[in-house]
C-alpha positions as CSV (number, residue, x, y, z in Angstrom):
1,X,0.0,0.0,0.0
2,X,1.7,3.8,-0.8
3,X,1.8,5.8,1.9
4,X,-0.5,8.3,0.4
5,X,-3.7,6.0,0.0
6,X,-2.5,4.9,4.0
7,X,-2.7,8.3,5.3
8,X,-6.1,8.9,3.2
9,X,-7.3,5.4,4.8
10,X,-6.3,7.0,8.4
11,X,-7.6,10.3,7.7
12,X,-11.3,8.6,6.5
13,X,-11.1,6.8,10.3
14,X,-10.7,9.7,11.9
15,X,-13.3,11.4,10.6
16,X,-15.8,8.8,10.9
17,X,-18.4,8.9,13.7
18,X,-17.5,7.4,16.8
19,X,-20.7,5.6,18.1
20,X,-21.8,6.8,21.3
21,X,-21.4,4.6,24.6
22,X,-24.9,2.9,25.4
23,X,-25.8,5.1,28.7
24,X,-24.7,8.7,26.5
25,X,-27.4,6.8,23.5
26,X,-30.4,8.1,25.2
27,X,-29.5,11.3,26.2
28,X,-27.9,12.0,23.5
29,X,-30.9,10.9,21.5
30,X,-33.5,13.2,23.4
31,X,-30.9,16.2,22.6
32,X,-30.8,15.4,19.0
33,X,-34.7,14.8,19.1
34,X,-35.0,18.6,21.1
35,X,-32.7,20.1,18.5
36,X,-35.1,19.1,15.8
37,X,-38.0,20.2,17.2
38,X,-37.4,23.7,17.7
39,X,-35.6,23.5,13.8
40,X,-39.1,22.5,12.9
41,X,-40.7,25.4,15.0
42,X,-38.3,27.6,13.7
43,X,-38.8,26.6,10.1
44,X,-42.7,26.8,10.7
45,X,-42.6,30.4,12.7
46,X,-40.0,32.1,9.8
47,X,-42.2,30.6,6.5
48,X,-44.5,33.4,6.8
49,X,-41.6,35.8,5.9
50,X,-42.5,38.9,7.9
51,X,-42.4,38.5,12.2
52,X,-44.0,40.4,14.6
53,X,-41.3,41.6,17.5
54,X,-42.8,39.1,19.6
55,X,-42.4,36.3,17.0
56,X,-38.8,38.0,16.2
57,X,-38.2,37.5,19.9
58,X,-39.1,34.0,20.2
59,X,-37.1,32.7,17.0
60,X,-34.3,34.3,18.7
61,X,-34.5,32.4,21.8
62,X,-35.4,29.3,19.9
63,X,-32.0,29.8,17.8
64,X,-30.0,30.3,20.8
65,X,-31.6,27.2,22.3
66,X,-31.1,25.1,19.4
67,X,-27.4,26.6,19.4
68,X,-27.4,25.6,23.5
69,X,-28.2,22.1,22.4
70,X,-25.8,21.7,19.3
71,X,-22.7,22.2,22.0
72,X,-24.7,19.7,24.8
73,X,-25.0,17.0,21.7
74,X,-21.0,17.9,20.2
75,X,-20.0,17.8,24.1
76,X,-21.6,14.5,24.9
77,X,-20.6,12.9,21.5
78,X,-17.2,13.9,22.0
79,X,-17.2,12.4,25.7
80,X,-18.6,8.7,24.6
């Protein structure tokens, strides 16, 4: 094997996802299942187009949440 398709071989490893350690599965689960919900509230409050301030307010606490729970789910992926 040449050292070039090694290091791509090594490299592809890497990057593939680890799978998670069976107690982090259903935690990690219900974080990924809460980080689609409020995508699909989000996607459902912003396909009108125009927002009220109230409904500009909520999509940006529903964004930072979202954002809250991408680093909870990259945390505990990374820890399994």
């Amino acid at each position: 094997m040449k050292h070039e398709d090694q290091i791509e071989t090594d490299t592809r490893r890497a990057a593939a996802p680890q799978p998670a350690s069976p107690t982090a599965a259903p935690a990690l689960e219900e974080l990924v299942r809460r980080h689609r919900e409020l995508d699909q509230k989000l996607e459902e409050l912003t396909k009108y187009g125009h927002l009220s301030p109230l409904q500009q307010h909520e999509a940006a606490v529903m964004k930072k949440r979202k954002l809250a729970l991408k680093d909870q789910i990259a945390a505990l992926a990374a820890s399994s």
